[in-house]
C-alpha positions as CSV (number, residue, x, y, z in Angstrom):
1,X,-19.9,5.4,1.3
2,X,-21.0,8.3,-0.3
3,X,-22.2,8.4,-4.1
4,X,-21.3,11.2,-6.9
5,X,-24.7,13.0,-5.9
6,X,-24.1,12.8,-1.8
7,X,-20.1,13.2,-2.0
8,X,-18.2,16.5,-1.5
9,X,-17.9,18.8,-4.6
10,X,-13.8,19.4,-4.2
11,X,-12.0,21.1,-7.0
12,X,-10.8,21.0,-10.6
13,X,-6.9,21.1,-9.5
14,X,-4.5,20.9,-6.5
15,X,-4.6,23.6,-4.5
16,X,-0.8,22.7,-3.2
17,X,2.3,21.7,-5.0
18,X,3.2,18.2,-6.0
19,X,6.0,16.7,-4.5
20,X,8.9,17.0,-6.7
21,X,11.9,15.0,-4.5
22,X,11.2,11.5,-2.0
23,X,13.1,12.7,0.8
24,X,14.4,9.3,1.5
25,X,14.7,7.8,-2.0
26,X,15.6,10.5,-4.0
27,X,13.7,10.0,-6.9
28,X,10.2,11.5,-7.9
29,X,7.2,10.4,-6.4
30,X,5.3,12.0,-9.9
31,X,7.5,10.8,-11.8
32,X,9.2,10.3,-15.0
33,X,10.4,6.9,-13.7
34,X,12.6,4.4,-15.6
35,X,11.3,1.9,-18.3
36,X,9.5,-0.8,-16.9
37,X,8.7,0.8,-13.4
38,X,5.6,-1.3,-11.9
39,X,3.3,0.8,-9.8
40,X,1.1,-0.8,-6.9
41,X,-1.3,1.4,-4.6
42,X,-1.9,-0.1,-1.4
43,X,-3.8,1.5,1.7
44,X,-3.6,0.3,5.1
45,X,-4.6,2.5,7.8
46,X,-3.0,5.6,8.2
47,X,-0.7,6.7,5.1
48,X,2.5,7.7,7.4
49,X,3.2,4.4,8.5
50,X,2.0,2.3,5.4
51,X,4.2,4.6,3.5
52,X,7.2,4.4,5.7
53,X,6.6,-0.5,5.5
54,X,6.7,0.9,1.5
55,X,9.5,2.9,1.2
56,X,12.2,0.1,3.0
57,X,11.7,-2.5,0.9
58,X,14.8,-3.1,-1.4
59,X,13.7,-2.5,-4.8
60,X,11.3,0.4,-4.5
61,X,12.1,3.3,-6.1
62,X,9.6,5.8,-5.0
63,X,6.3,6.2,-2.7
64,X,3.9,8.8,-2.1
65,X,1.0,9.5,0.7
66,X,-2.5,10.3,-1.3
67,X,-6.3,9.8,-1.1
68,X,-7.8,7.2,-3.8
69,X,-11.2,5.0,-4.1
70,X,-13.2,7.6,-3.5
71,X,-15.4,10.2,-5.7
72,X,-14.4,13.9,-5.1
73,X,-12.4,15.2,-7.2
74,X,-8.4,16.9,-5.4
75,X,-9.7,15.7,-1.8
76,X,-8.2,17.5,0.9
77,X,-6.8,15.7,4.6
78,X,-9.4,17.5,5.8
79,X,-12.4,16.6,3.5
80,X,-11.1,12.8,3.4
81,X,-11.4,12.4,7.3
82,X,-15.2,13.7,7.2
83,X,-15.2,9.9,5.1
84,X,-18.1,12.6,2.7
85,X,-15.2,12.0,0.1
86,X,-15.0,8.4,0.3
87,X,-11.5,8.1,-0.1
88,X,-9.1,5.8,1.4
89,X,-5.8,6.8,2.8
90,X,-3.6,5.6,0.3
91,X,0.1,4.8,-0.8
92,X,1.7,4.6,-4.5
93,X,4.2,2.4,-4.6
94,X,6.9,2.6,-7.8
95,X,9.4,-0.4,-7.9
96,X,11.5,-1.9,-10.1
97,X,9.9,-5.3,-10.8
98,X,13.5,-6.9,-11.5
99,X,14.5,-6.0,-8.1
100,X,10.9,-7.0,-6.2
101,X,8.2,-9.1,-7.3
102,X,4.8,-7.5,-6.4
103,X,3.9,-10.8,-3.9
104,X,6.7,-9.4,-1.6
105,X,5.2,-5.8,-1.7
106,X,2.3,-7.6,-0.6
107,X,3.8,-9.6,1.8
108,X,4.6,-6.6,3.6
109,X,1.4,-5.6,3.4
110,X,-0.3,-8.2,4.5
111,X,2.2,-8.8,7.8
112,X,1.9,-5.0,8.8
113,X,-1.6,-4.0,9.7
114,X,-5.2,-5.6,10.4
115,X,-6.5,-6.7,7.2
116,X,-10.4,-8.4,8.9
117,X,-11.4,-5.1,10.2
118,X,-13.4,-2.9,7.6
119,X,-13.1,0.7,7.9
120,X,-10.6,0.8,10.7
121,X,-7.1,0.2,12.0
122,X,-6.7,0.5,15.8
123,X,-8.2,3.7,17.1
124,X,-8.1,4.8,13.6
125,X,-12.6,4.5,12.8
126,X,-13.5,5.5,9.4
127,X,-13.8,4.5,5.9
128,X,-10.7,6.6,5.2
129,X,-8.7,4.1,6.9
130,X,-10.3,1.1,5.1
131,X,-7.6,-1.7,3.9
132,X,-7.1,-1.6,0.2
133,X,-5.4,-3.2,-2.9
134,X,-5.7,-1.3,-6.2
135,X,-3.3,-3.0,-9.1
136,X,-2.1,-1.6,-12.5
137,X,-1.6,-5.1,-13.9
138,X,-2.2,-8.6,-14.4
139,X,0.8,-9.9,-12.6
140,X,-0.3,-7.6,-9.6
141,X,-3.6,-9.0,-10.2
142,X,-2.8,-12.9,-9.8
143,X,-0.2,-11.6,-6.8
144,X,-3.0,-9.9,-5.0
145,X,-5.2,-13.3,-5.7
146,X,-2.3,-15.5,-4.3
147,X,-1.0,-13.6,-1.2
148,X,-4.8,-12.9,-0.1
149,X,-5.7,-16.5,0.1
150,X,-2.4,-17.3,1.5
151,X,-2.6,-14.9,4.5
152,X,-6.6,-16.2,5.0
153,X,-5.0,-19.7,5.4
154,X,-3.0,-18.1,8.0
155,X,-5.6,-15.9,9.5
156,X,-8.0,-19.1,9.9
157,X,-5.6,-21.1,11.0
158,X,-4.8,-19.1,14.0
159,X,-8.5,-18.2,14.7
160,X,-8.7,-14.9,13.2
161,X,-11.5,-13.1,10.8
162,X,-12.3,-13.1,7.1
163,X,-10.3,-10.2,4.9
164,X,-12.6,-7.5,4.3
165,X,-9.4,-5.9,2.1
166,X,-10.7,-4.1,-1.1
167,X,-9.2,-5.2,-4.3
168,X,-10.1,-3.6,-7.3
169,X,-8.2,-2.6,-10.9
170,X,-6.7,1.1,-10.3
171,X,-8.2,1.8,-13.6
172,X,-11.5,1.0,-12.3
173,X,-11.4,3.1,-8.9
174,X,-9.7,6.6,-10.7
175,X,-7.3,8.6,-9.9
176,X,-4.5,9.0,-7.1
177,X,-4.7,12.6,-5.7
178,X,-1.3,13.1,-4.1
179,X,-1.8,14.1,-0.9
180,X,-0.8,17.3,0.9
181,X,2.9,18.1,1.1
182,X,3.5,18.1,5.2
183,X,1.9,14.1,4.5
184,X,4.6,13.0,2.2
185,X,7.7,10.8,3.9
186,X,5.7,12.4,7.4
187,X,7.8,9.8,9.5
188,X,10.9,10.9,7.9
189,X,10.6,14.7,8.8
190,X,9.2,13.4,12.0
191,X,10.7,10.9,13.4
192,X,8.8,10.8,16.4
193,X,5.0,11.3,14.8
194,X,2.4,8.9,14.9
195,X,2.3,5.4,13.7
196,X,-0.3,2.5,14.3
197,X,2.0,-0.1,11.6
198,X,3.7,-2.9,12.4
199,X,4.6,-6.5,12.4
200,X,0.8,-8.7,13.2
201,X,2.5,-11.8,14.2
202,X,1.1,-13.8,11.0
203,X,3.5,-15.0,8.1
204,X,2.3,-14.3,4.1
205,X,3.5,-17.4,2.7
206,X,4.6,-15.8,-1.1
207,X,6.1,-19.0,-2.5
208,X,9.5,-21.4,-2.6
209,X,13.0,-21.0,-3.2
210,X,13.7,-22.0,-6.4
211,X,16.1,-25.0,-6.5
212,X,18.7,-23.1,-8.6
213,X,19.0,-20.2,-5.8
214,X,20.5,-22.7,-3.7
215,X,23.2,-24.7,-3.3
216,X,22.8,-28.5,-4.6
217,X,22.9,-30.9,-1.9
218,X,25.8,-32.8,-3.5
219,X,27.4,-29.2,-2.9
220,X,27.0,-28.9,0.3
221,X,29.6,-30.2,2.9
222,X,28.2,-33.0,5.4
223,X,28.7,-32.2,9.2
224,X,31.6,-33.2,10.4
């Protein structure tokens, strides 16, 4: 990883326009969002897929593709894939917290890429494409604690490696630098593009039904 002194200089500002519109959602990836909007960033390998996972979960109001983690300043695609910015490509994620708890964005996060191999996803080698959790609270905090050590049970269980996933405070790695416009909702406008996410075959166990989101027993009919 490459230090303030070793990194690439970048710029003071964007050299591109922010998105203004989600294709998909509708709603600003920049914002304003409503009162009591929750924001997550995740990375997972490549941003179009880990964006696309973000985007179809009921309850999320917004995503964007961007570069965080890292120490030069308005990274370009370009720059960030040299790994000389030490970003990771990464994924804001906006959602309602009445709607979705943070454990089931991480559940989908956890079920939809390779979380035991540092720096890389598939053919995808670099630290760019390193597995990442960064949090903006303490609720996401605990989540991130629970889910990771749920999914090792799984991982171990079925003979897999140890999560090399990195988990910091947002406010301690810096700034999300949204990423260039032709990246944002990518598999949207192209249907057909690339994408190395899906499904890993484990389960991230994220808790019980309550008792009062079911029916009693004494309500339920016996078989006939």
């Amino acid at each position: 990883m490459p230090t303030s002194e070793t990194a690439l200089p970048g710029r003071a500002e964007y050299g591109y326009p922010l998105p203004t519109t989600h294709r998909v959602l509708d709603v600003s990836p920049t914002g304003p969002w409503p009162e009591g909007t929750e924001v997550m960033y995740i990375a997972m390998g490549c941003f179009w897929g880990a964006e696309r996972i973000m985007w179809r979960l009921p309850g999320v109001l917004t995503t964007a593709a961007g570069y965080m983690g890292g120490v030069t300043p308005h990274p370009t695609y370009e720059e960030t894939c040299t790994g000389q910015t030490g970003h990771t490509e990464s994924v804001l994620v906006a959602y309602d917290p009445a709607q979705i708890s943070p454990e089931q964005v991480l559940k989908a996060f956890w079920e939809n890429h390779d979380p035991t191999t540092a720096n890389r996803q598939g053919n995808d080698v670099g630290t760019q494409y390193r597995s990442a959790i960064y949090w903006t609270t303490p609720a996401q905090q605990a989540a991130v604690e629970a889910t990771h050590a749920s999914f090792q049970r799984e991982l171990t269980e079925h003979g897999h490696g140890e999560i090399t996933t990195e988990e910091r405070p947002a406010s301690e790695v810096g700034t999300f630098y949204y990423a260039e416009p032709y990246h944002q909702q990518y598999l949207d406008a192209n249907p057909g593009g690339y994408c190395n996410h899906g499904p890993n075959g484990l389960t991230c166990q994220v808790g019980l039904v309550r008792q009062d989101q079911v029916p009693a027993q004494v309500d339920v009919e016996p078989p006939a």
